[in-house]
N, C-alpha and C positions, 0 to 999 in steps of 0.2 A: 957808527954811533952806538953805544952803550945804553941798555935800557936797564934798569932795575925791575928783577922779578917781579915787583909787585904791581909795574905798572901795567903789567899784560892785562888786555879784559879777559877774563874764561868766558868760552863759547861751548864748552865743554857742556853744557846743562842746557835744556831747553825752559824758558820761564813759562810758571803755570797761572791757568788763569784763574781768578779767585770768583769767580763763575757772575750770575746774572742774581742781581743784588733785590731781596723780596720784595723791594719796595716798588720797583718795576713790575711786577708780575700783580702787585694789585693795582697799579696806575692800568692796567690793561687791562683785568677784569671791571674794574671799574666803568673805564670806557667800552667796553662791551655789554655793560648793564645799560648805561645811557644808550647807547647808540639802539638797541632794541626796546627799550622806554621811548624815545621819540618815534620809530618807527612803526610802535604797538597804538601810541597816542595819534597819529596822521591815519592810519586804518581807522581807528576807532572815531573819528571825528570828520570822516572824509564826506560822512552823509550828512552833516548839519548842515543847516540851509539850500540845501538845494531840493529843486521839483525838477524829477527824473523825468525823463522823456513819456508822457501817457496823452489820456485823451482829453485831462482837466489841467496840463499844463498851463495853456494857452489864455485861460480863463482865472489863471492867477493875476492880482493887480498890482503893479506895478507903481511905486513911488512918484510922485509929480509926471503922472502919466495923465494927460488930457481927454476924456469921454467924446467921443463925437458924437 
């Protein structure tokens, strides 16, 4: 079978890559800002409403709690 020269692929060359496109590299800063913003806000918010374990715990009152 007869081929015409130009139907040959050239392998001759290795293809290069046209690298990692910026718009990625701030999708990922990005997500790295959030990601330590919620992390900073659950630290920071982890003390609201709670009574830590002490000696006046116990004598906090409690919602539709009944007196006996």
């Amino acid at each position: 079978m007869i081929v015409r020269d130009d139907e040959y692929l050239d392998f001759s060359k290795v293809p290069e890559s046209s690298g990692i496109p910026k718009s990625l590299h701030q999708v990922i800063i990005f997500g790295l800002i959030v990601i330590f913003a919620i992390g900073a806000s659950v630290c920071l918010m982890s003390g609201y409403g709670h009574h830590w374990p002490s000696n006046t715990t116990l004598r906090v009152p409690l919602e539709n709690s009944e007196q006996p």
